[in-house]
C-alpha positions as CSV (number, residue, x, y, z in Angstrom):
1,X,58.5,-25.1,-38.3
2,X,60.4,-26.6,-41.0
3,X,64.0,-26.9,-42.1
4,X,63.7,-28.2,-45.6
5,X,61.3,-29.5,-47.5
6,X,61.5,-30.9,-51.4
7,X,59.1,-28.5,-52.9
8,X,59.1,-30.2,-55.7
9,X,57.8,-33.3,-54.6
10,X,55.9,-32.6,-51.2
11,X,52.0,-33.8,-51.5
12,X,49.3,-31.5,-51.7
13,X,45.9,-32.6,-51.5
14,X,44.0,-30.7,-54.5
15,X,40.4,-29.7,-54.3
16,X,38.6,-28.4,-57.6
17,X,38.4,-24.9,-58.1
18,X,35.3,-23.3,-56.5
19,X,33.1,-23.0,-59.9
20,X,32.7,-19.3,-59.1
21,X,36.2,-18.9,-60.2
22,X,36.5,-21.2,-62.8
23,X,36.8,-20.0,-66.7
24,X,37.6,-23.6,-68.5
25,X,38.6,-26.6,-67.6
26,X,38.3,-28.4,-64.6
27,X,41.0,-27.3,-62.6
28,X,42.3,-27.9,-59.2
29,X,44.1,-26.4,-56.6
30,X,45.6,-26.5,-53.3
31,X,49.1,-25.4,-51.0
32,X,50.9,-26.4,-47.9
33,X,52.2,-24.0,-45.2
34,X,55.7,-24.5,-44.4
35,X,55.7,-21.9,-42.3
36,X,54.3,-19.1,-40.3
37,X,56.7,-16.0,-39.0
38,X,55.7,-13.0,-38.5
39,X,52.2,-12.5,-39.9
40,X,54.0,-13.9,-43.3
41,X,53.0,-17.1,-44.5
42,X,55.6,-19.6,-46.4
43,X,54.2,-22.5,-48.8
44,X,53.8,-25.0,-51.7
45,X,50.7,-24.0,-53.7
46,X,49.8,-26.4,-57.1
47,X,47.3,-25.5,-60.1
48,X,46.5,-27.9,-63.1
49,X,45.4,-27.3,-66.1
50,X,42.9,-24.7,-66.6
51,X,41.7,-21.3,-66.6
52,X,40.2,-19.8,-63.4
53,X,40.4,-16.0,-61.9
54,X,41.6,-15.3,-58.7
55,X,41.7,-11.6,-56.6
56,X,45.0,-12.0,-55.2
57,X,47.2,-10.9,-51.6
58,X,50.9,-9.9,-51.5
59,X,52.7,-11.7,-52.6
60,X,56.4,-13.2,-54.0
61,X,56.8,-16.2,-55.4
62,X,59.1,-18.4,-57.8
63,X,57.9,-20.8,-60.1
64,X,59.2,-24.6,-59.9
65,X,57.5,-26.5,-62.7
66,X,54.6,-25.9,-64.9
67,X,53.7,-23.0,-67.5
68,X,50.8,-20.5,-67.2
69,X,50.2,-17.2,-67.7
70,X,48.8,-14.4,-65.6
71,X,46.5,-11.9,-67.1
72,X,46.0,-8.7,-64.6
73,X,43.1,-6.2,-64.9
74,X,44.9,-3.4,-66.6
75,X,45.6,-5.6,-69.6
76,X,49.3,-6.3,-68.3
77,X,50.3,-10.5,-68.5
78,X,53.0,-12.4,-67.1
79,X,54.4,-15.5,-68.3
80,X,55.3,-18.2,-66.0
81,X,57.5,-20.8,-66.1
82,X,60.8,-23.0,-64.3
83,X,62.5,-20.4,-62.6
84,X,60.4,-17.4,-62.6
85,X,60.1,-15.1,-59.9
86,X,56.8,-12.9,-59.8
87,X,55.3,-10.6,-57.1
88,X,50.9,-10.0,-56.8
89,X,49.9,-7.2,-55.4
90,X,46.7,-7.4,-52.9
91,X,43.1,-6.8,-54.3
92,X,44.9,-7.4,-58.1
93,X,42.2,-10.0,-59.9
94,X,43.9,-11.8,-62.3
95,X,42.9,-14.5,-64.8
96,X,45.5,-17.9,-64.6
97,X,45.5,-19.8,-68.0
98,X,47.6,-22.6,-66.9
99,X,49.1,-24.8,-69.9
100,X,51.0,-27.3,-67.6
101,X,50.1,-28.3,-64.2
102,X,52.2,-25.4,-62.1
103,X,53.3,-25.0,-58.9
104,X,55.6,-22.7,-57.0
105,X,57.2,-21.5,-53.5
106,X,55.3,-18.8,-52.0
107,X,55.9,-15.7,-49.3
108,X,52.4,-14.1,-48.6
C-alpha cells in the first residue's frame, strides 16, 4: 500500500515492446502498481516514442507528460497530452502513435 508517490518521477524499468505489437519505432514500455483494492489496480505506466497496437482493459487514466495519440478501431482518435483524462474500454484495440515519451496514472 502506498500513501503518495511522485508519479512523475518514480522509476520504471522499460522492456521493448513485444515485436508482435510493434508498428514503428523501437518503443518501450512498462508500469508500477501502486496499489491493489478491490480487484482494481492503481499505477504508473510509461511509453516512448513509437507506434505499437494494444487490445486494451478498462480503464481511466490521466496523462502527466508526453504526447500521443490513440487511434480506436471504429476510426475514432484521441489526443493525449499534460492533463488529459481518457477512459479504454476492454477488448478496444487501438493503435498508440506516441510523439513524446508519455506516461500517465492509471485505474484498471
Amino acid at each position: 500500500m502506498f500513501d503518495a508517490a511522485q508519479a512523475t518521477s518514480i522509476a520504471i524499468d522499460l522492456d521493448p515492446v513485444s515485436t508482435e505489437q510493434v508498428v514503428s519505432g523501437s518503443p518501450e514500455s512498462g508500469s508500477v502498481v501502486l496499489h491493489d483494492f478491490d480487484g482494481h489496480e492503481v499505477g504508473v505506466w510509461e511509453h516512448t516514442v513509437g507506434v505499437s497496437t494494444d487490445v486494451e482493459e478498462d480503464e481511466v487514466f490521466v496523462v502527466l507528460f508526453g504526447r500521443a495519440i490513440v487511434e480506436f478501431g471504429d476510426g475514432r482518435t484521441m489526443e493525449l497530452g499534460p492533463g488529459t483524462v481518457g477512459r479504454l474500454a476492454e477488448g478496444q484495440k487501438t493503435v498508440w502513435r506516441v510523439m513524446e515519451t508519455l506516461r500517465k496514472v492509471y485505474i484498471a
